[in-house]
SERO-4910 file (N, C-alpha, C, O; in steps of 0.05 Angstrom, whole numbers):
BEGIN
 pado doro    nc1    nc2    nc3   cac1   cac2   cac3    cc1    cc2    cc3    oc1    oc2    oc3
  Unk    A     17    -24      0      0      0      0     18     25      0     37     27     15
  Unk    A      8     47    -23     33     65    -24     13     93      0    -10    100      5
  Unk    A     47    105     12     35    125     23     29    155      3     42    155    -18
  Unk    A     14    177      5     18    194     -4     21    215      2      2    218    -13
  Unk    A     28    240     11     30    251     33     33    283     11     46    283    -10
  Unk    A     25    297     17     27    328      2     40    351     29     28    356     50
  Unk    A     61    358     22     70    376     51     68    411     51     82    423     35
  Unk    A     48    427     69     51    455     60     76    462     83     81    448    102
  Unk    A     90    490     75    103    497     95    107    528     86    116    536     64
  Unk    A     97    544    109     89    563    121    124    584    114    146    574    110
  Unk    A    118    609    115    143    623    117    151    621    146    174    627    153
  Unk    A    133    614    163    138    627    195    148    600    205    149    596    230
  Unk    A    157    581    187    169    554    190    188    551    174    209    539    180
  Unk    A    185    560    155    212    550    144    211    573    122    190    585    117
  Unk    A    238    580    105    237    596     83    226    590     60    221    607     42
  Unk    A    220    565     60    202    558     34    176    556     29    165    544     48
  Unk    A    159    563      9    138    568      2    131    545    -14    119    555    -34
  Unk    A    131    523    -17    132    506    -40    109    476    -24     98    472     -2
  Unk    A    110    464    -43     92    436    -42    105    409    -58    104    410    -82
  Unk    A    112    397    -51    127    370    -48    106    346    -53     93    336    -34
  Unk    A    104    339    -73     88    310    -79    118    274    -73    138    266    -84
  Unk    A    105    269    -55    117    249    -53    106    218    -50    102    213    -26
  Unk    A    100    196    -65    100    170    -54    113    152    -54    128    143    -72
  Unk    A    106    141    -27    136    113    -25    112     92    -13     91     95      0
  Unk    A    126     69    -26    110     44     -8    114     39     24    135     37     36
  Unk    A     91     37     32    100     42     69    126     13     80    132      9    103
  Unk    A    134      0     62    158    -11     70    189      1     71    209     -4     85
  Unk    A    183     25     45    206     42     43    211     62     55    232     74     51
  Unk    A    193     71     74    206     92     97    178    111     94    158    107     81
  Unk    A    185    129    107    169    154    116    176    176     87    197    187     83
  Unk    A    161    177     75    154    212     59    160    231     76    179    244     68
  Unk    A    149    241    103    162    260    118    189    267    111    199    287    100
  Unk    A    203    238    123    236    246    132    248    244    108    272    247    108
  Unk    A    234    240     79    248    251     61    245    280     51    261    295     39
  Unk    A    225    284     59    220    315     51    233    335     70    237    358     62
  Unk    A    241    328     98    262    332    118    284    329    108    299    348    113
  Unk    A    291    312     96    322    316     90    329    327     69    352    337     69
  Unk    A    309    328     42    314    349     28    315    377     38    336    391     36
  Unk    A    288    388     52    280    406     56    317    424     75    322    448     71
  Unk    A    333    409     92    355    412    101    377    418     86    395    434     91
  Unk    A    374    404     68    393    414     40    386    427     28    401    425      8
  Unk    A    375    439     25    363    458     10    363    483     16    346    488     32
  Unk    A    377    506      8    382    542      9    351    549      7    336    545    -12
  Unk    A    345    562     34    320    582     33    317    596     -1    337    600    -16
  Unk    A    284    602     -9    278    606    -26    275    596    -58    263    605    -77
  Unk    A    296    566    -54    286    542    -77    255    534    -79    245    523    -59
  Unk    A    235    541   -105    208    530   -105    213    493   -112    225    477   -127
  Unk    A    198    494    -94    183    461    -90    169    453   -106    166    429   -111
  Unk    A    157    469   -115    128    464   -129    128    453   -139    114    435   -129
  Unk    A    138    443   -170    144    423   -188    162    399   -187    172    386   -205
  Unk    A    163    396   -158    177    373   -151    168    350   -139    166    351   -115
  Unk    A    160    323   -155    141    305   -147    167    273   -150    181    270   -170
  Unk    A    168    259   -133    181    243   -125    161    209   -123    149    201   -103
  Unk    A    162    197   -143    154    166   -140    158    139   -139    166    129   -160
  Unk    A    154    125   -120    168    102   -122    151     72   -114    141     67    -92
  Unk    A    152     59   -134    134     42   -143    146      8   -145    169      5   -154
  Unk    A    134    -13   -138    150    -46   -133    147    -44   -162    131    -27   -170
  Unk    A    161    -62   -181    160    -84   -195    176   -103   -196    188   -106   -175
  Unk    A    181   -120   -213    197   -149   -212    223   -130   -233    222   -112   -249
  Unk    A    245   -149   -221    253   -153   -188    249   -142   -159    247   -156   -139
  Unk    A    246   -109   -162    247   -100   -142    229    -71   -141    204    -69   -137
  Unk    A    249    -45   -148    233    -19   -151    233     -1   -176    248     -3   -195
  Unk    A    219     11   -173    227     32   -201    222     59   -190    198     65   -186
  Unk    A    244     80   -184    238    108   -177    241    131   -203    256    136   -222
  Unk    A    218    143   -190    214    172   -223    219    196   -202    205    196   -182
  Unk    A    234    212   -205    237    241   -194    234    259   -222    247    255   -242
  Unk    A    217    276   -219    207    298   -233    211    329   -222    207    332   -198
  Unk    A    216    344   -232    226    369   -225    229    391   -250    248    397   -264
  Unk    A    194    402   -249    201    419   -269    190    397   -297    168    385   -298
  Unk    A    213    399   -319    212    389   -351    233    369   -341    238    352   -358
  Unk    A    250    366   -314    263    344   -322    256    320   -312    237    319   -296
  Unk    A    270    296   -319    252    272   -304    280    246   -302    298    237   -317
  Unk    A    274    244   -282    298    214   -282    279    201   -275    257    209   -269
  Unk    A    293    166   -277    279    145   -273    303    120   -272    315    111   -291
  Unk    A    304    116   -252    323     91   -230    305     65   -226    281     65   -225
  Unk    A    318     48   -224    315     21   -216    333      0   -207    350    -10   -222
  Unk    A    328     -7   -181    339    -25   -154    327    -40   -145    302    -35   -145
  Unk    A    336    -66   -131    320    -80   -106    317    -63    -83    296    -68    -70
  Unk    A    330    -48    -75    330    -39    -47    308    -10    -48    314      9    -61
  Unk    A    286    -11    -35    277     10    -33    288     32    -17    287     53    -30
  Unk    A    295     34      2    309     41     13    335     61      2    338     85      2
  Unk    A    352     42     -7    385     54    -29    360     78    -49    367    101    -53
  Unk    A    343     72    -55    332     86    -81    317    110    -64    315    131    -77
  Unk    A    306    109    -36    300    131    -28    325    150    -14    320    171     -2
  Unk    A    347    141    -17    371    158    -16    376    173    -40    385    196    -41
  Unk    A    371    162    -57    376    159    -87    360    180    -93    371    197   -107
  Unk    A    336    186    -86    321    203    -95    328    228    -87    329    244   -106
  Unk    A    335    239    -62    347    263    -51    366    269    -62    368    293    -64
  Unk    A    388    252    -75    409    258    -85    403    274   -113    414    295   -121
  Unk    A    383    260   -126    379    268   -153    363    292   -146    376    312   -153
  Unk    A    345    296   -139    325    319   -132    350    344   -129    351    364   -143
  Unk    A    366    337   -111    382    362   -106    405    370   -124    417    392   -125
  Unk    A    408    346   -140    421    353   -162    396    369   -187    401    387   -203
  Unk    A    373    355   -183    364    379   -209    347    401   -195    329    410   -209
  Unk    A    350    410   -174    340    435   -150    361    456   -151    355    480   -151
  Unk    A    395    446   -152    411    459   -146    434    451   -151    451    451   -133
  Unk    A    440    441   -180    457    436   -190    491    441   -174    507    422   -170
  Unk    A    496    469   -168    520    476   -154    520    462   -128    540    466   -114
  Unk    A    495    443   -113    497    433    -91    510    401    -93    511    385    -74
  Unk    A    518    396   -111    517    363   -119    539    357   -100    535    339    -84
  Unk    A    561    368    -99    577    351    -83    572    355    -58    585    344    -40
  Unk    A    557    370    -54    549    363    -18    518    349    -15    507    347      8
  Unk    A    507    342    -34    487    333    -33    493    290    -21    478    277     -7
  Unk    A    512    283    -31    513    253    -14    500    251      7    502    269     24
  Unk    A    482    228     11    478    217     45    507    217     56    525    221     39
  Unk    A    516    211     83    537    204     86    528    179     99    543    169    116
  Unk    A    510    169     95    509    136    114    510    116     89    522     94     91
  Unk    A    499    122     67    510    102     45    513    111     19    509    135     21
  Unk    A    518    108      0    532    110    -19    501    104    -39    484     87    -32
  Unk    A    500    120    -63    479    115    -75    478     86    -90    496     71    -84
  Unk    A    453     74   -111    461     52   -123    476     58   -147    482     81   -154
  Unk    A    481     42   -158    500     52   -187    478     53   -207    487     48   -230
  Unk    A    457     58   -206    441     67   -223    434     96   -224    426    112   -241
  Unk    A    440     98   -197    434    138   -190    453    153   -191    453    176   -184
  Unk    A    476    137   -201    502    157   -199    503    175   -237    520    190   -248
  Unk    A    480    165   -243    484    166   -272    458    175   -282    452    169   -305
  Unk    A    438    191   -267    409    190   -272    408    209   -300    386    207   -312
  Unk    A    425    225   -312    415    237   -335    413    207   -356    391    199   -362
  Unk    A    429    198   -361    436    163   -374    414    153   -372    400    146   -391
  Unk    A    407    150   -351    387    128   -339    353    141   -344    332    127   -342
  Unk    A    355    178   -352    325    186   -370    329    175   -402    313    164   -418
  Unk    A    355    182   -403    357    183   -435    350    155   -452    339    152   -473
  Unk    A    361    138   -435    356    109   -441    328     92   -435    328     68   -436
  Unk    A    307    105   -430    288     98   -408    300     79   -385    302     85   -361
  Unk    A    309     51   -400    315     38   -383    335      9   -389    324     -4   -408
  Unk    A    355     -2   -381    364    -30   -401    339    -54   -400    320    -54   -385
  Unk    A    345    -69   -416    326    -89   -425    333   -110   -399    355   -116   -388
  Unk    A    309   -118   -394    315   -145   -372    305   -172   -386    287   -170   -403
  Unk    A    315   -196   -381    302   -219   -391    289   -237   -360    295   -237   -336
  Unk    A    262   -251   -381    243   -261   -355    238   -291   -368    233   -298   -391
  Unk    A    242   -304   -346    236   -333   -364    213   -352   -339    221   -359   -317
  Unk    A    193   -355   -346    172   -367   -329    156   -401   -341    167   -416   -357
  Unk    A    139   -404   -333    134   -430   -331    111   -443   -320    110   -437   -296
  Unk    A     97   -455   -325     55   -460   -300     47   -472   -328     56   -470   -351
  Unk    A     22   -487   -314      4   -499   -319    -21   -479   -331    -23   -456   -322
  Unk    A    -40   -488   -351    -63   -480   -353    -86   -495   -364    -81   -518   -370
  Unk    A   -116   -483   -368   -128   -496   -390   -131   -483   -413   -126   -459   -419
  Unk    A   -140   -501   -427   -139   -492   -458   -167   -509   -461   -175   -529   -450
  Unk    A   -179   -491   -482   -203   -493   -495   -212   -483   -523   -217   -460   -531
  Unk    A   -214   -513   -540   -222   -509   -558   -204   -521   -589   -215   -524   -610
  Unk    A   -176   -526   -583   -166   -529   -604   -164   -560   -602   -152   -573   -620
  Unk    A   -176   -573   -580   -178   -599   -580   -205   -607   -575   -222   -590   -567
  Unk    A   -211   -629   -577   -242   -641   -574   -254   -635   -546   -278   -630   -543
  Unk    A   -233   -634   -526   -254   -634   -503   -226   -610   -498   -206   -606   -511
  Unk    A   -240   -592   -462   -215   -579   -450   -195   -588   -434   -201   -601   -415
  Unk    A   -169   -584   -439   -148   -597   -434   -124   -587   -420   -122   -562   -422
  Unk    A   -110   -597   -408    -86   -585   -401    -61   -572   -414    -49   -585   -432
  Unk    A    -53   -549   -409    -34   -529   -431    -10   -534   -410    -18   -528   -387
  Unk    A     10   -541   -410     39   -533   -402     54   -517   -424     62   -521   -448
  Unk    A     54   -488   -398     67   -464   -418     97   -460   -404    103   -463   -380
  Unk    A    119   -452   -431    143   -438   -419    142   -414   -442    139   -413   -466
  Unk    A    145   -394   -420    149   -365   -428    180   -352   -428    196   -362   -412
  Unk    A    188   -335   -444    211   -326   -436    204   -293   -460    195   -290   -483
  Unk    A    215   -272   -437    214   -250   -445    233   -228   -445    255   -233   -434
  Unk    A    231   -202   -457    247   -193   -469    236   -169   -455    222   -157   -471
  Unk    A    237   -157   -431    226   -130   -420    232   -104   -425    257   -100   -423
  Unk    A    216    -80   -431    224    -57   -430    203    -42   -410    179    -49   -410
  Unk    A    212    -24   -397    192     -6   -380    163     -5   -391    143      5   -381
  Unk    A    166    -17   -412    134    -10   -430    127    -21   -438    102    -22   -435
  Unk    A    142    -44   -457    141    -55   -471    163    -79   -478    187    -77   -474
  Unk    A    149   -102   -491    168   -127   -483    168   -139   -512    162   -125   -531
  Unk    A    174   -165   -513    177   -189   -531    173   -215   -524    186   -220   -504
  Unk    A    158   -237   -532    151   -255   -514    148   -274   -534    130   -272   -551
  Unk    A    172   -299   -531    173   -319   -542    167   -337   -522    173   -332   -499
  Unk    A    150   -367   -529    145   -386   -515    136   -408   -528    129   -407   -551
  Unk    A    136   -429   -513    128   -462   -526    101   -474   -509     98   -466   -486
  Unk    A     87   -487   -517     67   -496   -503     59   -531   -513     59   -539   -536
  Unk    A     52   -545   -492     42   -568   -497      8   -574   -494     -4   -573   -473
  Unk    A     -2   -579   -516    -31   -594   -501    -36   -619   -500    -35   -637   -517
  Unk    A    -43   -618   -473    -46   -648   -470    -70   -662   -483    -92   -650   -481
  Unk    A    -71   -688   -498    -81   -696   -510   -120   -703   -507   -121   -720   -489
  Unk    A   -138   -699   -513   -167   -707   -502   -182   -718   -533   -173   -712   -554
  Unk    A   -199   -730   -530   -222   -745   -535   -248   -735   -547   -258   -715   -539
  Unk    A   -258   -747   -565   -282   -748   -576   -295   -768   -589   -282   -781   -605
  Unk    A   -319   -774   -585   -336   -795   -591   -359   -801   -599   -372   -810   -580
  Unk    A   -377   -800   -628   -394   -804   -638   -416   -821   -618   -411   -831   -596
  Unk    A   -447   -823   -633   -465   -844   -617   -448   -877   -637   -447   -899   -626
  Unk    A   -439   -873   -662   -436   -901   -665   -409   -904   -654   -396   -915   -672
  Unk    A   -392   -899   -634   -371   -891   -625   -347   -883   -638   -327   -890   -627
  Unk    A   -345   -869   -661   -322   -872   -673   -321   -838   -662   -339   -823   -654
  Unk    A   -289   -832   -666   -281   -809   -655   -252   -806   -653   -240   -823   -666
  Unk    A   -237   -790   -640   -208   -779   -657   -197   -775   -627   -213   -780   -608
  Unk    A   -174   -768   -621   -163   -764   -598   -139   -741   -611   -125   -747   -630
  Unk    A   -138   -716   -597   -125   -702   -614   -107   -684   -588   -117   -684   -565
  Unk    A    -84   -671   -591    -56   -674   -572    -48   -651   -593    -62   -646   -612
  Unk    A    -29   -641   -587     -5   -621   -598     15   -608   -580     15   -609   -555
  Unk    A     33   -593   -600     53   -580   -581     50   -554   -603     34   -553   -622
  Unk    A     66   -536   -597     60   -501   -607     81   -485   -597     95   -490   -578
  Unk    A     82   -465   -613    106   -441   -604     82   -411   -613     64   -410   -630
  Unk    A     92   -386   -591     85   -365   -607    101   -345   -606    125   -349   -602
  Unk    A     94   -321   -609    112   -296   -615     98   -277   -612     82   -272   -630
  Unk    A     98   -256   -584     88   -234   -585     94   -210   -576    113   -211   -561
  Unk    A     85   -189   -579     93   -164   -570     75   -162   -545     52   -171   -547
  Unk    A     83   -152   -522     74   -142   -503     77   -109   -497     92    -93   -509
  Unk    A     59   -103   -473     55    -81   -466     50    -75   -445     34    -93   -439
  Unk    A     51    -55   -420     34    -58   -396     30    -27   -393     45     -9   -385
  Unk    A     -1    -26   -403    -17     -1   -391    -19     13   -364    -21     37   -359
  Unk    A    -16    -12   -348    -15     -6   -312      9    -17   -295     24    -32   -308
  Unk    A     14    -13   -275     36    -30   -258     28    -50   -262      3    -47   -264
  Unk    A     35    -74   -265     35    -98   -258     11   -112   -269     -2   -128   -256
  Unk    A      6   -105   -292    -11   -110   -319     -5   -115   -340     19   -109   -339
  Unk    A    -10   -121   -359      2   -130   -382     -5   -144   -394    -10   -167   -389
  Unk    A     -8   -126   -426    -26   -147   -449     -5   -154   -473     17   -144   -477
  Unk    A    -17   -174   -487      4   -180   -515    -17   -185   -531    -40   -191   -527
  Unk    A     -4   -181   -553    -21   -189   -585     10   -192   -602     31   -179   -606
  Unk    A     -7   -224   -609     15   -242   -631      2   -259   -647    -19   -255   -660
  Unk    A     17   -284   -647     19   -304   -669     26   -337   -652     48   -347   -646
  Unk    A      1   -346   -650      5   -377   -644      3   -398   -671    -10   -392   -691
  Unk    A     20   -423   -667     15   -438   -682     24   -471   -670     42   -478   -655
  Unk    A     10   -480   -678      2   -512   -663      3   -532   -679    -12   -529   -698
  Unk    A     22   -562   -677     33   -582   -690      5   -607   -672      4   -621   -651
  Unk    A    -12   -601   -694    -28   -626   -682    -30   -649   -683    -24   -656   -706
  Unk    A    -38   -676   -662    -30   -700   -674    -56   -717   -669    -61   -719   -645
  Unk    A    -74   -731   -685    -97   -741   -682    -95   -771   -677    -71   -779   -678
  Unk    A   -111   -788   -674   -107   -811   -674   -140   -821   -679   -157   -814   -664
  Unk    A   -146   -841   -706   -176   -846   -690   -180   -866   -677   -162   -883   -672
  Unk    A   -207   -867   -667   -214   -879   -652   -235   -893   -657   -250   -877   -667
  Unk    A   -245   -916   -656   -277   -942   -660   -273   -955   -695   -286   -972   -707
  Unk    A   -248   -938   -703   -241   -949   -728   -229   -991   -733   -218  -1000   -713
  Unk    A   -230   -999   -745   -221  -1021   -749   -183  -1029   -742   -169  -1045   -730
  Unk    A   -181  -1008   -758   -149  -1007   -764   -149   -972   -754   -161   -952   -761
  Unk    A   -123   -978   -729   -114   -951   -721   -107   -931   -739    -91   -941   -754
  Unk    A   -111   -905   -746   -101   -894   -763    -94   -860   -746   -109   -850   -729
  Unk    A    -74   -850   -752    -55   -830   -738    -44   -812   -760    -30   -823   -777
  Unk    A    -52   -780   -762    -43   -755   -771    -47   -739   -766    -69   -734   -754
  Unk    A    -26   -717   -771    -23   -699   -767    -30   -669   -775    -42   -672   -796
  Unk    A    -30   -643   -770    -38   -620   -786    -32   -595   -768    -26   -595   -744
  Unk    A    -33   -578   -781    -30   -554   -770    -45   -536   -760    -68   -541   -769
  Unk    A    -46   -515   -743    -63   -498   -735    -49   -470   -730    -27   -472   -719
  Unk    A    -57   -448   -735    -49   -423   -724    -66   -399   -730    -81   -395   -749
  Unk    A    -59   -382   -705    -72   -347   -716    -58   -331   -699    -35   -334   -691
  Unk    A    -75   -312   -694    -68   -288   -676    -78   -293   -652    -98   -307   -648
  Unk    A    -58   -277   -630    -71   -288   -600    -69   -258   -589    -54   -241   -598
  Unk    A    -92   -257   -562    -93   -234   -551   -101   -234   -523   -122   -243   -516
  Unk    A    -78   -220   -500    -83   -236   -475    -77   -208   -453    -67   -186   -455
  Unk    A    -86   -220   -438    -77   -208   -414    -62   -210   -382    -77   -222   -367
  Unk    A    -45   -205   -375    -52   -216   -348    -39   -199   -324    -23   -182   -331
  Unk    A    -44   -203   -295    -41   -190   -275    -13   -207   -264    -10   -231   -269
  Unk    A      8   -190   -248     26   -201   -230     19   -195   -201     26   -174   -190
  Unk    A      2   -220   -184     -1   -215   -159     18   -210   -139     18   -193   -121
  Unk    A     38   -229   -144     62   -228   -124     92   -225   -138     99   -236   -159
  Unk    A    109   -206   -118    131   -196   -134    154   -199   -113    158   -180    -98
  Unk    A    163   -214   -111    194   -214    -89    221   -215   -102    231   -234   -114
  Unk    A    233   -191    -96    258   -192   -116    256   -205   -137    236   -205   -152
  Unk    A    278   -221   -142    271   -235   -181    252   -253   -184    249   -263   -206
  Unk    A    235   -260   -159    209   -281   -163    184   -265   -168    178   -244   -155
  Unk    A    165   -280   -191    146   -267   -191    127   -291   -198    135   -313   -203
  Unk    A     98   -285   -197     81   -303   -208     60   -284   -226     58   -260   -224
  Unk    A     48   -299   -243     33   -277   -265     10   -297   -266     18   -320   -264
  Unk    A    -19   -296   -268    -46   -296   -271    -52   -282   -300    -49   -258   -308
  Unk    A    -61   -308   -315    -71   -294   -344    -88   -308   -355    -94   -331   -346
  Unk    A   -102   -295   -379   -124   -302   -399   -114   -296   -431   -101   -277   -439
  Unk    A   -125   -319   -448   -117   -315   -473   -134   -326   -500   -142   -350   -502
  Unk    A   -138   -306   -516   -171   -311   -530   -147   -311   -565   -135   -293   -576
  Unk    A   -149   -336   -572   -143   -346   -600   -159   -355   -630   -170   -377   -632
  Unk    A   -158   -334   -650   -174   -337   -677   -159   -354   -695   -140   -344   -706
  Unk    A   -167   -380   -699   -150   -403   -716   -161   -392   -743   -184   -394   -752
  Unk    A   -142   -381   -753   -134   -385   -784   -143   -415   -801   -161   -416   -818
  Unk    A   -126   -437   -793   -124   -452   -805   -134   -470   -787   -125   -472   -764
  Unk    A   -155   -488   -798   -175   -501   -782   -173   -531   -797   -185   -540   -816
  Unk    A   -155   -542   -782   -153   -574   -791   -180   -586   -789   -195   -578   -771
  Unk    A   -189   -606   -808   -217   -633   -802   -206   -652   -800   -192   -659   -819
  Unk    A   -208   -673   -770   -194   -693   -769   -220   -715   -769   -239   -720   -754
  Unk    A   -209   -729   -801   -244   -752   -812   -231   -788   -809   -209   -797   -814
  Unk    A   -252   -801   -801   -242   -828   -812   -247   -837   -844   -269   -837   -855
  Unk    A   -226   -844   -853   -229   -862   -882   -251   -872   -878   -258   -878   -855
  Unk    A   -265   -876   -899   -287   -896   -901   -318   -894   -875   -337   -909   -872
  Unk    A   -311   -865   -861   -326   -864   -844   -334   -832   -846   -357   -825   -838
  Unk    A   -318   -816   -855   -330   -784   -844   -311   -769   -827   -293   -779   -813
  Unk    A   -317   -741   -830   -300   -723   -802   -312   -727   -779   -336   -728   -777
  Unk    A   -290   -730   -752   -300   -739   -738   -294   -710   -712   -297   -709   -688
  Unk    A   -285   -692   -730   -275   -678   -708   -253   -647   -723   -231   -651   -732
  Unk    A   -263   -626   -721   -259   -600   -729   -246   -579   -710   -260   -578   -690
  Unk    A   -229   -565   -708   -216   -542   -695   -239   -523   -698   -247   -517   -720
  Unk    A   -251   -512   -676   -268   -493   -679   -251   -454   -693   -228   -445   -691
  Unk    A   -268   -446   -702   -255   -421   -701   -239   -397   -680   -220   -382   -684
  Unk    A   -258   -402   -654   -240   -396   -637   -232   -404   -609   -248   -416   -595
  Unk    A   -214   -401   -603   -198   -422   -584   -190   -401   -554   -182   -378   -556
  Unk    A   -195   -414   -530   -183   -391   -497   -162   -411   -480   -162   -436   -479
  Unk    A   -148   -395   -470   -129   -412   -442   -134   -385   -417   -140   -361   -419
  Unk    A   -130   -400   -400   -126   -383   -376   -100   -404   -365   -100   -428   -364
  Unk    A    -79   -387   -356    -53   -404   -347    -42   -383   -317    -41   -358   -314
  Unk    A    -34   -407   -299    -10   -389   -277     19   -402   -284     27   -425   -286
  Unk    A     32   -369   -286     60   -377   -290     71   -368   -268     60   -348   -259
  Unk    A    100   -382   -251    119   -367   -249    151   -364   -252    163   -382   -263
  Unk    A    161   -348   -244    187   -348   -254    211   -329   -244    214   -324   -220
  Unk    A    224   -320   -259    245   -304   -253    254   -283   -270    245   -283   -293
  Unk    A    270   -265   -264    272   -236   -281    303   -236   -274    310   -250   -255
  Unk    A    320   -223   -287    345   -207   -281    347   -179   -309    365   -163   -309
***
């Protein structure tokens, strides 16, 4: 739960006239005593006003934005904490440039991401890779609903990502009144672009495609083939829990098959069709660096 805290201060308190937007997650300390320790470094008559300070969890750890004015940095650390040092440092470097070398905490040393915060706007941010893994169901590209084993592996940007992965379905069943019927299985890869509109949200739109394998069934003589399937996929999902490089992700995923295999018996008929469109809901989790 983040705190938020808006600070006025009076001339008959202090020399400054200004307002300080600050939030930190109530694990990372008090907003007060950062606005205290700026407020101490700081030469009577610097405006505040345009100076808004945020700091927000993601996987692995945090992501801090200090704004001031038109300029804007943006840091990222495990330690909330190192990064709310981090923030005073930078604030007073873009408050009062000629203050920088007396601006250090002297109890620790910033992270090496804040020693460099013009770098660290210009770049938004370096790319991290995420590689995850869970169970789901899947519905629709087989006869009955079935089990999906997904591996994910991703390509992160503050905004926007890349998301290659493999998936298995486990195989299910279907069965006519004269019993004949198909038993149909595959494995699949896709490719997508991601995005995340909110913290710890995040949608993709891509390209699945699926190596199907049928077998029938009430036939005389076993008979076994294969075919293809693919389209476009479009998903979403939430990250409930975030601990340093561990995370788990909660999702949904709605697929339009292109290519719609008929799996028929010789001498008997189709026994069994890929509908047009196909859903999974899957939990993954995994890891980030």
């Amino acid at each position: 739960m983040k705190a938020s805290l808006i600070a006025l201060f009076g001339l008959s308190s202090w020399p400054l006239h200004a307002a300080i937007s600050a939030e930190f997650p109530s694990e990372c300390g008090s907003s007060a005593a950062f606005e205290g320790e700026l407020q101490r470094r700081l030469d009577s008559g610097v405006s505040l006003d345009t100076t808004h300070v945020t700091l927000t969890p993601e996987a692995p750890g945090y992501r801090l934005v200090v704004e001031v004015g038109d300029e804007r940095r943006e840091i990222h650390d495990e330690s909330c904490q190192e990064l709310v040092r981090a923030a005073v440092v930078i604030a007073l470097a873009l408050l009062e440039p000629n203050q920088r070398a007396a601006a250090a905490p002297p109890a620790a040393a910033a992270p090496p991401s804040a020693r460099h915060p013009t770098t660290a706007s210009a770049s938004g941010s370096s790319a991290r890779v995420s590689l995850g893994a869970g169970p789901g169901l899947h519905v629709g590209t087989t006869p009955q609903p079935t089990l999906l084993f997904d591996l994910d592996a991703q390509l992160e940007w503050p905004q926007a990502g890349l998301a290659l992965g493999l998936r298995y379905l486990l195989p299910s069943s279907t069965r006519d009144r004269a019993n004949h019927g198909v038993r149909v299985g595959g494995a699949g890869a896709y490719l997508a672009g991601t995005f995340e509109p909110w913290q710890r949200v995040q949608g993709r739109l891509g390209l699945v495609a699926y190596r199907l394998t049928g077998s029938g069934l009430g036939s005389v003589q076993e008979s076994r083939d294969s075919a293809w399937t693919m389209g476009p996929i479009l998903g979403a999902s939430v990250t409930p829990y975030v601990r340093r490089a561990f995370w788990t992700r909660i999702g949904a995923e709605g697929q339009m098959n292109w290519l719609r295999p008929n799996f028929e018996i010789l001498d008997y008929g189709p026994v069994f069709r890929v509908p047009l469109l196909s859903a999974s809901i899957f939990v993954r989790a995994g890891l980030i660096w």
